[in-house]
N, C-alpha and C positions, 0 to 999 in steps of 0.2 A: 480671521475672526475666530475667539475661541468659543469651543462648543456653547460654554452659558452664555456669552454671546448675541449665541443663536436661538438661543432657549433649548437647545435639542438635548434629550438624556443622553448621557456619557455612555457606552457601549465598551466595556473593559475585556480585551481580547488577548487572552495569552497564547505566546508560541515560543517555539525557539529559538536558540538564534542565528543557523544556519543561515546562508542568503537564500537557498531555495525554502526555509520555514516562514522566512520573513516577505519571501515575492508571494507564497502562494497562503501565507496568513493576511497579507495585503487584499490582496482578490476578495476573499469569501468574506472578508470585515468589509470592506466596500458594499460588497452586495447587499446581505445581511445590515448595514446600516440606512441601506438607501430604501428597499423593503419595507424598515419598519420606521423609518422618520429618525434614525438615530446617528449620533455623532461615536466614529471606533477610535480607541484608545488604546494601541498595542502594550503589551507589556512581557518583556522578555524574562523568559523563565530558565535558567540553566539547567539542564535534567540530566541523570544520572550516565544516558549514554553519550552524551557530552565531554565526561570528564573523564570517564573511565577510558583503556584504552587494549586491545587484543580483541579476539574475534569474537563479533555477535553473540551466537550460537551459544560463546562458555559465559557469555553475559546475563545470559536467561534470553534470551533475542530480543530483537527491536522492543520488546514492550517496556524495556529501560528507558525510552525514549517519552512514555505516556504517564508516567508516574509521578514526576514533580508538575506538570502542566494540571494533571487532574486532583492532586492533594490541594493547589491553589484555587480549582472550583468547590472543593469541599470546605476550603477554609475563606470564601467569600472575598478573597481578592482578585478575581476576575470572575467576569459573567458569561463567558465565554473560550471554548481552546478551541481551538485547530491541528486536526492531526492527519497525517498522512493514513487513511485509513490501513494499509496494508503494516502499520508498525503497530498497531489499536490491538490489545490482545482481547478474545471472545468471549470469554468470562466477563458479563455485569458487574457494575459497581455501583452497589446501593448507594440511592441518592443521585446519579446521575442516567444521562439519558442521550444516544446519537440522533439529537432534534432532525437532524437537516443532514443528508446529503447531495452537492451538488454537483451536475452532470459530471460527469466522468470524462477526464483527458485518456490518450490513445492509453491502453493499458499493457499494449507490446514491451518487450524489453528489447533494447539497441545494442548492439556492439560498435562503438568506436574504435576504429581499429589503423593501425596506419596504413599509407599507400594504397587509401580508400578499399583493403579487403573485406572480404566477406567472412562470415563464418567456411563456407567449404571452400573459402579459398585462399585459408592461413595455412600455411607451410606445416610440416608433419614439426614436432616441437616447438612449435611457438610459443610464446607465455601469454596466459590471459588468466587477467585479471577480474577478482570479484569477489564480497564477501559473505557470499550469498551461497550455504549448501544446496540450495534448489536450484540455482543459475548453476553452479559447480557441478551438480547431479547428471543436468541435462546437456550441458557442454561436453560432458565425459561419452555418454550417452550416444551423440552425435558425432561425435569427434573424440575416442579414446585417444588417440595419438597426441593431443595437445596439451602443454601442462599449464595446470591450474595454482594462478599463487591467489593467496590469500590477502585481501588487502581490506585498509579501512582510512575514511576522511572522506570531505565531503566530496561534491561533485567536479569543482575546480584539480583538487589535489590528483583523485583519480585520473581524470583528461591529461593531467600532466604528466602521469608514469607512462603514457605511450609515447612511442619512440620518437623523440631521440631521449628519452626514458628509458627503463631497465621491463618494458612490457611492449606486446605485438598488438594487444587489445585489451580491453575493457569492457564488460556489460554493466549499462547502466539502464534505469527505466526510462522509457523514451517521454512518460510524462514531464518526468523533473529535468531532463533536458530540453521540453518546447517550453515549460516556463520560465527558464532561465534563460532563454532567445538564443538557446546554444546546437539547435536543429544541424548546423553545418559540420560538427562533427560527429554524426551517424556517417557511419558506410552503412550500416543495414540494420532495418527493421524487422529485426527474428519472425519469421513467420512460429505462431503458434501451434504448428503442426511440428515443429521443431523445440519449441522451448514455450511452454506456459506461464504465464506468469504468473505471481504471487496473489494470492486472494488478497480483493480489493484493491491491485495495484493499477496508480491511475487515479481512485478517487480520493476526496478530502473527508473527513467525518468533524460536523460539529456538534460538538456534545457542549450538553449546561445540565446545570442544577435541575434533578426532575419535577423542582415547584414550576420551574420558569420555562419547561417544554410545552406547558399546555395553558389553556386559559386566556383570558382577554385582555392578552397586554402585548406592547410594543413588540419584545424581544418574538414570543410565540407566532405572531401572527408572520412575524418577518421569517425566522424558519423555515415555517411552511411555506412560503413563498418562495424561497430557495430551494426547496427538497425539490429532487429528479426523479421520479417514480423509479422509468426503466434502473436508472441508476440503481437505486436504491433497492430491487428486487433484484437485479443480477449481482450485488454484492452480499445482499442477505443468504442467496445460495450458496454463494462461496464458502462466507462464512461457517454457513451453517454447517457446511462439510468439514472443513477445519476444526471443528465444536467435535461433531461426532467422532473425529478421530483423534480425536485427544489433544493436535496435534499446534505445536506453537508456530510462533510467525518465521522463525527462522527454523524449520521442518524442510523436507525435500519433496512435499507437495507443489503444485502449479493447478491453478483453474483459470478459466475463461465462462464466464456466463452472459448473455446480451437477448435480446430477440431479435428472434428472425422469426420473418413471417406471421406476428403475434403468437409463437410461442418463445418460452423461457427455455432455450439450451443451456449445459453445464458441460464443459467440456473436461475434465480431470486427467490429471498423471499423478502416480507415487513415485515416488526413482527409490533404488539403492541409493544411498549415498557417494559411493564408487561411479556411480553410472550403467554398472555391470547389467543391469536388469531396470526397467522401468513396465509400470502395470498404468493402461489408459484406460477411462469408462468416459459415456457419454450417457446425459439424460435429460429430458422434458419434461414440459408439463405446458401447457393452454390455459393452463389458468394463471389469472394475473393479481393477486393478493400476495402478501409480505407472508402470513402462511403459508402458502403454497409453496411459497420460495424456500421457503426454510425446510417445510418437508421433502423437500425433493435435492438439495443439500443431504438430509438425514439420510434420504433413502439411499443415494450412491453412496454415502459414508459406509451404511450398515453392510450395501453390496459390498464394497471394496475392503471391510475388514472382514467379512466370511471367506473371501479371495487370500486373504493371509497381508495386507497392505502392509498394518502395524510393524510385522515381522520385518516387511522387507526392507521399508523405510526406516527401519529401526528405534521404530516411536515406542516400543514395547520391550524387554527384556527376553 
């Protein structure tokens, strides 16, 4: 039965068209439809890091990946996008607005690796893969002796360069492989004491048009019904830290933020790039407002660039 059908408003939801953009824009349209009484309408957007093709980072990083999805909300053909928040870059975009974040998938990053190894237990030279200078940063970091190749495509292609491919492993986010039901090639889930992940990696952000975040209609009220507070406060930190340090999505930063014990931890690394050096802070707060979160994001930023961070991560000249 189609939507008018059913009488239900069309719910117009753009994504990419990755399979894991398409599994995990599925999820949040579902919910988000069922919330607010409405009928989702996928609609595939081709975005710039799609077609282009060499590493992230000389791309302008991931946030090539948010710029044709969110021109389509400014230009009112869809009501809705879905994005992996860790590719979202931090700077606002008038007119729009991250309504809704919902709970957050394990936010660890995986290595699949052949002969079910570990990270400390690949062979001195092995190849591993990843296009990611943060993962690259802290791989090195851990593990100088292992060399790092460069790679890009999606998550299928990646799984397919380890062996009997021309790579010993692969780090990929272990979110976007439990949504793809592809859990069985993990050997291991990086402890974060070892490798941080990406701000906001793990959760989804939807953003819409800032008329249609607030106020007494379908879409609004269904948002809110999906937003995950903790969620949504442990990644506002992240961010926020990211903000203060100037620093893009593809930087050689890692955060962790979550509560424990009702308070907000922030866990941070800077790396060299190299690996050579890596600078860690940690910090709290008991308070539980989106403020709070964000100031305390700003605060370890301000600490960690009086530390010299910018320098070392090479976010600054």
């Amino acid at each position: 039965m189609t939507a008018a059908a059913q009488g239900l408003p069309v719910l117009r939801v753009g994504t990419r068209g990755s399979r894991l953009a398409l599994t995990q824009t599925t999820t949040a349209a579902r919910a988000v439809a069922a919330a607010g009484g409405l009928e989702p309408e996928l609609v595939t957007i081709r975005t710039e890091g799609d077609v282009l093709t060499g590493p992230l980072s000389q791309m302008g990083g991931t946030g090539v990946f948010a710029t044709a999805l969110r021109a389509a909300l400014l230009a009112g053909s869809v009501d809705l996008a879905v994005h992996s928040l860790k590719d979202l870059p931090t700077a606002p975009v008038p007119g729009l607005e991250v309504a809704a974040v919902p709970e957050r998938e394990d936010p660890r990053d995986a290595l699949c690796a052949r002969d079910g190894l570990t990270l400390a237990g690949l062979p001195a030279g092995a190849k591993v893969g990843t296009g990611s200078p943060r993962r690259a940063a802290q791989v090195r970091a851990a593990r100088p002796d292992l060399e790092i190749v460069d790679i890009r495509g999606n998550v299928g292609t990646r799984l397919g360069r380890v062996a009997p491919g021309d790579l010993d492993a692969v780090v990929l986010a272990a979110s976007g492989l439990r949504r793809l039901g592809l859990e069985d090639a993990i050997t291991e889930l990086i402890d974060p004491s070892v490798m941080l992940p990406a701000p906001g990696q793990g959760a989804l952000a939807l953003e819409c048009r800032t008329e249609d975040a607030s106020g007494d209609t379908p879409l609004a009220a269904a948002l809110a019904a999906v937003d995950h507070l903790e969620t949504r406060l442990a990644v506002t930190a992240e961010r926020a830290l990211l903000t203060r340090l100037e620093a893009g999505c593809a930087a050689p930063v890692g955060t962790f933020a979550r509560i424990e014990d009702g308070v907000l931890v922030l866990d941070v690394v800077v790396a060299d790039p190299d690996g050579s050096r890596v600078m860690r802070r940690s910090g709290r707060t008991a308070e539980r407002g989106v403020d709070d979160a964000r100031a305390l994001g700003h605060r370890l930023g301000d600490e960690l660039l009086a530390d010299g961070a910018g320098r070392l991560a090479r976010l600054t000249l």
